[in-house]
N, C-alpha and C positions, 0 to 999 in steps of 0.2 A: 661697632659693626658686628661683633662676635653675638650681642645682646640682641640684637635684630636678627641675627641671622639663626638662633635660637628660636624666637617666636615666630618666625614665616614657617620652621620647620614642623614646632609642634602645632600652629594651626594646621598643615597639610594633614597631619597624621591622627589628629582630632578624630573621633569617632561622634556620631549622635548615638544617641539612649538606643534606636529604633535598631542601629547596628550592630550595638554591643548586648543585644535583646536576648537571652537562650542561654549567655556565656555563663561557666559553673566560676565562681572564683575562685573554689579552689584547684582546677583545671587552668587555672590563668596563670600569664606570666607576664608581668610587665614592670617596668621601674617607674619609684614614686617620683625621683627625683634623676636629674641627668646632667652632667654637668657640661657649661656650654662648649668649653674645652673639647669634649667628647665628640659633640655633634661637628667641629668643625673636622676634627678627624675622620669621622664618618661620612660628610661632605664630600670631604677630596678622597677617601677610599673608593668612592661613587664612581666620580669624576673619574679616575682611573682605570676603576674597573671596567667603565664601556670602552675602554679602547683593548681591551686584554680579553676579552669574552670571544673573538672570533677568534686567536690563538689556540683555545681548549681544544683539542683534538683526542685525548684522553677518554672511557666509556665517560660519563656524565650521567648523576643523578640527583636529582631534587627534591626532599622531601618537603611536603605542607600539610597544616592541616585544613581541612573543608570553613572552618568557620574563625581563623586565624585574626585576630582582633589588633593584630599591630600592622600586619605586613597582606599586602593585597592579595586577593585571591589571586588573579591575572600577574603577579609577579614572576612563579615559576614559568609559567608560558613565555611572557615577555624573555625572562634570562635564556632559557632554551633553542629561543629562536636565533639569539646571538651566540651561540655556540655553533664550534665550527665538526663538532665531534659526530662522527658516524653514526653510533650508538648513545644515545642519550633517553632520557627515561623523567619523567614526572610521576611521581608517586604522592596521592590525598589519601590523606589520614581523614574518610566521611564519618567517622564517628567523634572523630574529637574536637573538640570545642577550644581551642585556643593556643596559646603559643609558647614555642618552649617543651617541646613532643621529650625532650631527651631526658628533662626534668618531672616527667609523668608517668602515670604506672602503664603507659604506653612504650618506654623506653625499651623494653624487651625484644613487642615488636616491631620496632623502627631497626634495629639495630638485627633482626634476624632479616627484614627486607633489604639492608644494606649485604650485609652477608649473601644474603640469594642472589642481588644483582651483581657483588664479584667472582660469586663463582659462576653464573650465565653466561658472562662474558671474559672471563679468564681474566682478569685484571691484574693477578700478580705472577702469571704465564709471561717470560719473554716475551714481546708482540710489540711492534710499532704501531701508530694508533695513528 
């Protein structure tokens, strides 16, 4: 079951050439290899996680990048919508090509736009959310 449930996954997440078209490799991040083990933890992290996503009430922010070759464009949106939180924010990295922003010579500014959006919204200000 564990082996089947391995290959339903990675065919979902399967890219064509036409998709993965522009990506720099060395700008990529992705694993050669995943163990199935993994994916079934991932699975149920899933599964749980849509029941806990309208709980967030907390500011809320998501970063992606524009051309992200693992994980859907429409993912931040889809998560967001399920958020129960006042202030929430989506932030696209339009210049970068792939995934794994933290691991790149992008990581400066991702982490100065996390920075800007806690001090925007006072996040480590006393404040019920």
């Amino acid at each position: 079951l564990d082996n089947i449930n391995f290959l339903i996954t990675i065919r979902r997440i399967k890219k064509s050439k036409e998709d993965l078209a522009g990506i720099n490799e060395i700008n990529s991040f992705a694993y050669t290899h995943i163990p199935i083990k993994s994916m079934k933890v991932i699975k149920d992290a899933r599964r749980r996680l849509k029941f806990l996503l309208n709980k967030i009430k907390c500011p809320y922010l998501i970063i992606h990048s524009k051309n992200d070759h693992i994980v859907s464009k429409n993912s931040p949106y889809e998560l967001s919508k399920k958020v129960s939180s006042k202030i929430k924010e989506v932030y696209i990295f339009e210049d970068y090509n792939g995934h794994g922003i933290i691991l790149s010579e992008y990581e400066n500014k991702m982490l100065e736009k996390i920075y800007s959006f806690f001090n925007k919204n006072k996040v480590f200000e006393k404040e019920k959310y």
